[in-house]
C-alpha positions in Angstrom: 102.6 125.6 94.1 99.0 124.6 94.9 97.3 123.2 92.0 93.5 123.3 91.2 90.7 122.0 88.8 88.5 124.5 87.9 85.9 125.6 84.5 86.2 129.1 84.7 88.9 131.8 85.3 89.0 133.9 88.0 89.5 137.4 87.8 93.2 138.0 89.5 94.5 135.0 87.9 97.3 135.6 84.7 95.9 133.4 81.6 98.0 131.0 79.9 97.0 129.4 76.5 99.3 126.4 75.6 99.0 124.8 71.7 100.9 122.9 69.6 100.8 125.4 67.1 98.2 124.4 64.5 95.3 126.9 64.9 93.6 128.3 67.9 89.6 127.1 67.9 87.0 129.8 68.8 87.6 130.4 72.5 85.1 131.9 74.8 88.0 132.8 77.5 89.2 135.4 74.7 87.7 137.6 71.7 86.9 136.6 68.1 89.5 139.7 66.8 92.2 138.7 69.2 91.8 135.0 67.8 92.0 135.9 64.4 95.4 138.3 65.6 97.0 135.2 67.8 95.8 133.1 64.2 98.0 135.3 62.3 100.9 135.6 64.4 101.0 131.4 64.7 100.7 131.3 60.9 103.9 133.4 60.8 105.7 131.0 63.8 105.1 127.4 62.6 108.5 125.9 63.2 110.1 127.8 66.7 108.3 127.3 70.4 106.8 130.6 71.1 106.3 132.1 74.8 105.0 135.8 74.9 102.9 137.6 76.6 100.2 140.0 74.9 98.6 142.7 76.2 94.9 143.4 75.1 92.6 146.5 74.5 89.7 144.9 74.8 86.2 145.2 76.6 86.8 141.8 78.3 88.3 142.3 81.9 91.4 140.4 80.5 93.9 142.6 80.4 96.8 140.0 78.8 97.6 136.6 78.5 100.4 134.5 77.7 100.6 132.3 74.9 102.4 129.0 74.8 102.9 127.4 71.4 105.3 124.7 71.3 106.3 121.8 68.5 104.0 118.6 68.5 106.5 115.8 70.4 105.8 112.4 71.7 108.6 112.7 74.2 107.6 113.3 77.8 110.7 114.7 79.0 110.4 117.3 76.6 107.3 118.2 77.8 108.3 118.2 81.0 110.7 120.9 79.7 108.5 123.3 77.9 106.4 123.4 80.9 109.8 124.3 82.9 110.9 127.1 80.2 107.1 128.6 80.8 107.6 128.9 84.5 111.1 130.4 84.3 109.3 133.1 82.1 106.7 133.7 84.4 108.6 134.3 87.4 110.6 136.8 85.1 107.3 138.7 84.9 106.5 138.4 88.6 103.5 136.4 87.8 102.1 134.9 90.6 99.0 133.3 90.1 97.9 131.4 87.0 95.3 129.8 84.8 96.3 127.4 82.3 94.0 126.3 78.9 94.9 123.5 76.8 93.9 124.6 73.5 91.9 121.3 72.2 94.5 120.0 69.1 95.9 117.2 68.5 98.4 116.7 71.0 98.0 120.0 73.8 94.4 118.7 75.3 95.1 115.3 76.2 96.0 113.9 79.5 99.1 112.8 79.1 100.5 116.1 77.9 98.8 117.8 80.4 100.3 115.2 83.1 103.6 115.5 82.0 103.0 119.5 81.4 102.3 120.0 85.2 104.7 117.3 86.2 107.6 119.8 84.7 106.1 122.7 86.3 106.7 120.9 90.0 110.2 119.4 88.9 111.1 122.9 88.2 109.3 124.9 90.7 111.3 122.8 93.6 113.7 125.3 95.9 115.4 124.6 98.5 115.3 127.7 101.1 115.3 125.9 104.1 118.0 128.4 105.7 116.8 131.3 104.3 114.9 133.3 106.8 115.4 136.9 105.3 112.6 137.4 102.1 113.8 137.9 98.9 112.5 139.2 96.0 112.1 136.3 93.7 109.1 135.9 92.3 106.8 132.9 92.8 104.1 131.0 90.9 101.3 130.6 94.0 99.1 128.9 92.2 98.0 126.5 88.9 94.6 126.4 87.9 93.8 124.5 85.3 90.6 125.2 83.4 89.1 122.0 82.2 85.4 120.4 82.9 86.1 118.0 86.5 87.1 114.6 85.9 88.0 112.7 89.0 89.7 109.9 87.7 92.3 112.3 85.8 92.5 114.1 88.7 93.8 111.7 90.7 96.0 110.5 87.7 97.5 114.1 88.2 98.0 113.9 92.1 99.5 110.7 91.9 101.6 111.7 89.2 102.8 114.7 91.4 102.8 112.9 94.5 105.7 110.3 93.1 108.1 113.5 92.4 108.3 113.6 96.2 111.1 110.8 96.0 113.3 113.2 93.2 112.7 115.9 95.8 114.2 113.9 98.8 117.1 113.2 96.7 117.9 117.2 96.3 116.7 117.7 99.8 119.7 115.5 100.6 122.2 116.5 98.1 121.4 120.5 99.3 122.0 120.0 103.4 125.0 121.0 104.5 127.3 118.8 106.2 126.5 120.0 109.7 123.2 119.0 109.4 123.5 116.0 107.3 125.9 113.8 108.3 125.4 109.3 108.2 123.2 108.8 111.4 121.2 111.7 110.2 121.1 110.4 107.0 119.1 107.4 107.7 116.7 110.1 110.3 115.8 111.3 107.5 115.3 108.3 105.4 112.6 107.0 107.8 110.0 108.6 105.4 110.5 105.8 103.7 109.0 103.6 106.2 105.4 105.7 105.7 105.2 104.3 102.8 106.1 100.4 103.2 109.5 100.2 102.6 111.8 98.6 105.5 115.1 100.2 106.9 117.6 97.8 108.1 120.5 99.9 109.6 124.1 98.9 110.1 126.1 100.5 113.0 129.3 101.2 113.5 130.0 97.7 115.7 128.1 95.7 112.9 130.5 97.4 110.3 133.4 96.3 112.2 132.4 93.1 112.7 131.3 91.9 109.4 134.9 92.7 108.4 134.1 96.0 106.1 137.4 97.5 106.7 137.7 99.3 103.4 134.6 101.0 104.4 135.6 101.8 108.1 138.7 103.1 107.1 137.2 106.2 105.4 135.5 107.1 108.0 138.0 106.2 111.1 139.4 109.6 110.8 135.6 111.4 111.9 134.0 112.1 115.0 130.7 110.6 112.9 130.5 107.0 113.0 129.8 105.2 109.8 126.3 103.6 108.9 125.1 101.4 106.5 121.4 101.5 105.5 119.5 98.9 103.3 116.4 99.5 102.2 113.9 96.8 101.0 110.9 97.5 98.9 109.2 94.1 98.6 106.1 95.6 95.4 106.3 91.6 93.9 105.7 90.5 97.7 108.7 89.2 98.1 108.5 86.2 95.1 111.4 87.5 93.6 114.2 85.1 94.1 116.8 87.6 92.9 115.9 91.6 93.7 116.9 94.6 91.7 119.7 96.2 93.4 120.7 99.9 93.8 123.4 101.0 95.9 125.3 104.2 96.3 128.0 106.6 97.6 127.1 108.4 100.2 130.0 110.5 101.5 128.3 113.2 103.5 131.1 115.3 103.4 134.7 114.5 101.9 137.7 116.6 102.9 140.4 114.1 100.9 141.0 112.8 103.9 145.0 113.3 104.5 145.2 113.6 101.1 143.0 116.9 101.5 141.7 118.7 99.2 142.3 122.4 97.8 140.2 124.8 99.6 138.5 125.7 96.9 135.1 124.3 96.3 135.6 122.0 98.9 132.1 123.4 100.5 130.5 121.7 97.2 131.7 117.9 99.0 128.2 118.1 100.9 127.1 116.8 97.9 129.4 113.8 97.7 126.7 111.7 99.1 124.7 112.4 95.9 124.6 108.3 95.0 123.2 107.4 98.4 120.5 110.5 97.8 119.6 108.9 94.3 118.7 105.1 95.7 117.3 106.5 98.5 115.1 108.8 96.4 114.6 105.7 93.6 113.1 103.3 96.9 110.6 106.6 97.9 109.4 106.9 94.3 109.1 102.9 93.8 106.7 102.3 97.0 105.1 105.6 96.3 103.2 104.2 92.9 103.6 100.7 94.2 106.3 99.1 91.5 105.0 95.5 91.1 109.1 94.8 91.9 111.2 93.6 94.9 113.9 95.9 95.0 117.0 96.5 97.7 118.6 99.8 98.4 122.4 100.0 100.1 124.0 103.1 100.9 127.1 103.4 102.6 127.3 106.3 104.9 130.7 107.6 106.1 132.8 111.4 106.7 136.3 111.7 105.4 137.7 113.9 107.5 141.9 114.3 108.4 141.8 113.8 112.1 144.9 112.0 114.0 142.9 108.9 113.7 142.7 109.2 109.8 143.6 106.7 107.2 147.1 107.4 106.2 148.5 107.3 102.3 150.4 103.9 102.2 148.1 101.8 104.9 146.7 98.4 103.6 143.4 97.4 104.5 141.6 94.0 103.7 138.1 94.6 102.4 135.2 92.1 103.2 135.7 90.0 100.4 139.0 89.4 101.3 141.3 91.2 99.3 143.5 93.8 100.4 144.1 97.1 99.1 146.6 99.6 99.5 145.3 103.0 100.1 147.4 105.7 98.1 145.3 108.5 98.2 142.5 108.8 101.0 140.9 111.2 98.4 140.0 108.2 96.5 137.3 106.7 99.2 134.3 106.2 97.4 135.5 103.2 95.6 136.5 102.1 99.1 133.0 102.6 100.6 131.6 101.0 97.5 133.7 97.9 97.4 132.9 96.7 100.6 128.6 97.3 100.3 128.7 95.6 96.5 130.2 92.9 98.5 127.9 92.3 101.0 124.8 93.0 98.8 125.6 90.6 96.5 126.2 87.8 98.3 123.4 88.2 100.9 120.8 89.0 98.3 122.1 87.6 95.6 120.5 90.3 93.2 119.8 89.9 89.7 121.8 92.7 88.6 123.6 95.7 90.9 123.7 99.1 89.7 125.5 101.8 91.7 125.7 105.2 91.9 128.7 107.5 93.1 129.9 111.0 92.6 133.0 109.2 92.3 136.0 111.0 90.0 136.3 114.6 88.7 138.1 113.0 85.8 133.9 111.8 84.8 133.5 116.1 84.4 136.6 116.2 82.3 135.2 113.6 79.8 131.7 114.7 79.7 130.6 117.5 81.5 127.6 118.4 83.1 125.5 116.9 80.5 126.0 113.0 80.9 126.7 110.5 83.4 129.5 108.1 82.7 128.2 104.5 82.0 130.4 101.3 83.4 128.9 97.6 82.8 129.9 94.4 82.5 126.5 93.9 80.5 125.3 94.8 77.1 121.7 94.1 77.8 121.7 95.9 81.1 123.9 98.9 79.9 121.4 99.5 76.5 118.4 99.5 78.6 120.1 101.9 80.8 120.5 104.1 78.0 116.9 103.6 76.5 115.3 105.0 79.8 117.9 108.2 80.0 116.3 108.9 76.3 113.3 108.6 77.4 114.0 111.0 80.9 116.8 113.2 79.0 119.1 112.5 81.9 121.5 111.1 79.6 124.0 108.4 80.2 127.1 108.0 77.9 129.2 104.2 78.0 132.5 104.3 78.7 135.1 101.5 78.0 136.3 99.1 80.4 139.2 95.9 79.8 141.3 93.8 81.3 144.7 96.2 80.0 142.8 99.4 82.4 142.0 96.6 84.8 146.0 96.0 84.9 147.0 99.6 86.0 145.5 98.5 89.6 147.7 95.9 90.7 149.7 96.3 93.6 153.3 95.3 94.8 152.5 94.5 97.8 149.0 94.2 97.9 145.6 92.9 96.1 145.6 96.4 94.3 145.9 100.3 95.3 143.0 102.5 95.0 144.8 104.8 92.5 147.0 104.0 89.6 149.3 106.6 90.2 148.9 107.9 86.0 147.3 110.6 85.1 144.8 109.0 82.3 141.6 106.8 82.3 140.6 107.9 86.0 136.9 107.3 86.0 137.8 104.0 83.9 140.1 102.7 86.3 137.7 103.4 89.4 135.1 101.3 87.6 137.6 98.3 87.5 138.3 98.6 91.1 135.0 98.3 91.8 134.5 95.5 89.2 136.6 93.3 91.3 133.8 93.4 94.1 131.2 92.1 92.1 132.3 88.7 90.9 129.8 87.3 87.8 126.9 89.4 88.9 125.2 91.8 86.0 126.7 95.5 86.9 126.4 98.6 86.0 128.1 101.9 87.4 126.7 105.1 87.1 129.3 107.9 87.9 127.3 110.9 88.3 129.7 113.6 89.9 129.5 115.8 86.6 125.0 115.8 86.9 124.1 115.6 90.7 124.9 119.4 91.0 124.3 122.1 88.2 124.9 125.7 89.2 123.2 126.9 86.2 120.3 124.4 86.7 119.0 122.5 84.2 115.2 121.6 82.0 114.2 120.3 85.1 115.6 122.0 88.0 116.6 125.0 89.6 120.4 126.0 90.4 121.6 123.4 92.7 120.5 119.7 93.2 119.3 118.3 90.2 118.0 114.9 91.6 119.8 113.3 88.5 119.1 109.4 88.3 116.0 109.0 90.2 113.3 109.6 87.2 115.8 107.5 85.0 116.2 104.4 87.3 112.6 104.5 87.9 111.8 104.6 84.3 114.6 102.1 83.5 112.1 99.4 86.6 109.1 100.6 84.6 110.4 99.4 81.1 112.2 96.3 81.8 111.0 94.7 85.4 106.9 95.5 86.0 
């Protein structure tokens, strides 16, 4: 979508008239007897959004318009939203090209509504048809002119304001590859966009893996003809006088067969997306150097395949992680925690980081409990779990805590080893995985994030499109704006 500035309409382009529903002011883009009619009809719609298009008899070249009346909110996700619902609608009509006026009210003219306004139109507006070389016939908004008198400082508040939505749209690029394509060395390929923009990429290899003793890690992916890779990302915004980073690290499982333990057929081909942790940090580090977080800040992803070849993990083995304890693997299907243990490890005690917060696609059992709506919450920290929560109200992508005690924590202990990766019972599986990886983080603030129920909606969402949502990028970046700049 290719946005412009401009004072007056042009001639092929569909009007769009957005107000928060109090009265519409004489306006010269539209006549006085169709003001006094759109006056009426508001009168008659105070308390529901309105979106409808009207078509005019009139001796203006206009031929129709749509008009946008929506509820006066402080909340910039909701804006975001309307502006999403609007676009939807459009394309419905085969709309193509646009020109948007913010009725001057209280609330629809300023620039901040107008920021967020467009910001939802791009969140929403993302596709990802990178395959698709035979045209459709979906309909496509072209282009966005706004008509308002130029102002180049707001202008540039508005690019810049766009431009940081690139690092939510590298997270669904990633999340939407398929396996074949995107696999761990490819993963960090396509990571190095991030070094455009000042962050530095430190990348692990397969030999380093092995030798720093990250054998929980390894395992998963011994059984693939893709070697492992771990990335970490640094973004130093405080130059580097932070003593104890931010830390972000995540899952990223590029594609997960179960391993031995394989998985039903079924839906397997949605496991591309079991990398959809690793796509959030890497998309949270693009977005921070982006707008230039005052904040030092490290990203980890572990990258691995878990794939049932001859050379696979086995159901039963016993590996020793890098910490030191050992873990007996009974279900390979289980891996992320494995991948995880090992990088929580080594991230906190070469960094020593204030707090860690990971991100995982980790258990179905998180969709059981709450859907598609929420991401299930795990902390060892009040403070750092309620400011979690304050930025998913502020983003609407919504967190819910889940509980977490030393009688779940019980359920992992092992005969013959440290632990197992499974309990072996049928309840409390996302609670349990959070205590396994609980015991890789010592007395270190955490937080875990499992986001396998929100990284992928096939129905989409407010703010995106069937497919990857990008889910955790705009919260975490909200959640550094509120609590560490």
């Amino acid at each position: 979508m290719k946005i412009n500035i401009i004072q007056k309409i042009k001639e092929e382009d569909h009007l769009v008239v957005v107000t928060d529903g109090i009265k519409l002011k004489t306006n010269p883009l539209l006549d006085f007897s169709v003001t006094d009619l759109l006056n009426n009809y508001l009168a008659k719609n105070k308390k529901k959004e309105v979106i409808e298009t009207f078509y005019l008899n009139s001796s203006k070249k206009l031929k129709s318009f749509t008009l946008l009346k929506f509820n006066t909110t402080q909340d910039s996700a909701i804006q975001n939203a309307i502006s999403g619902r609007l676009l939807t609608y459009l394309e419905k009509r085969k709309i193509k090209k646009i020109a948007i006026f913010f009725e001057s009210t209280t609330k629809s003219d300023s620039e901040e509504f107008i920021k967020n306004f467009v910001v939802g139109l791009y969140l929403k507006d993302y596709r990802f048809e990178k395959y698709k070389f035979i045209s459709t016939k979906d309909s496509k908004v072209e282009t966005l002119n706004i008509i308002r008198k130029n102002d180049k400082k707001f202008e540039k508040n508005l690019t810049d304001s766009i431009s940081t939505l690139k690092g939510v749209f590298l997270t669904r690029d990633l999340v939407s590859e398929p396996a074949n394509e995107l696999y761990p060395k490819k993963f960090v390929d396509v990571c190095a966009v991030l070094k455009k923009v000042g962050v530095q990429i430190e990348v692990l290899n397969e030999k380093k893996i092995k030798s720093l003793g990250m054998n929980a890690l390894y395992g998963v992916a011994q059984g693939s003809v893709k070697p492992p890779r771990v990335m970490i990302m640094k973004w130093n915004g405080n130059k580097g006088k932070s003593k104890n980073p931010l830390a972000f690290i995540g899952k990223g499982v590029t594609f997960d067969t179960g391993g031995i333990s394989i998985k039903p057929s079924s839906g397997m081909e949605d496991m591309k997306w079991d990398m959809g942790g690793a796509g959030v940090v890497a998309g949270l580090l693009y977005t921070l150097a982006l707008r230039k977080a005052r904040v030092d800040v490290i990203g980890a992803v572990g990258l691995v395949e878990n794939m049932p070849d001859g050379n696979a993990q086995r159901p039963g083995d016993i590996v020793k992680s890098m910490s030191g304890q050992s873990i007996e693997v009974l279900n390979t299907d289980a891996e992320g925690r494995l991948v995880l243990a090992d990088v929580l490890w080594y991230i906190n005690k070469k960094f020593k980081p204030c707090f860690m917060i990971d991100l995982a696609t980790l258990t179905g059992a998180i969709i059981v409990a709450l859907g598609e709506r929420y991401a299930g919450l795990f902390s060892n920290d009040d403070t750092l779990s309620k400011n979690i929560i304050n930025a998913s109200k502020k983003t609407r992508e919504l967190v819910w805590r889940m509980p977490m005690d030393n009688e779940f924590d019980k359920l992992l202990n092992c005969q013959i080893a440290d632990m197992k990766n499974i309990t072996g019972t049928r309840g409390a599986g996302s609670i349990t995985a959070a205590q396994f990886l609980k015991r890789f983080v010592g007395n270190t603030s955490w937080a875990h994030l499992d986001i396998a129920g929100v990284t992928w909606s096939k129905k989409g969402t407010e703010f995106s499109r069937p497919g990857g949502t990008g889910f955790g990028v705009r919260l975490l970046d909200q959640f550094v704006k509120d609590n560490y700049e």
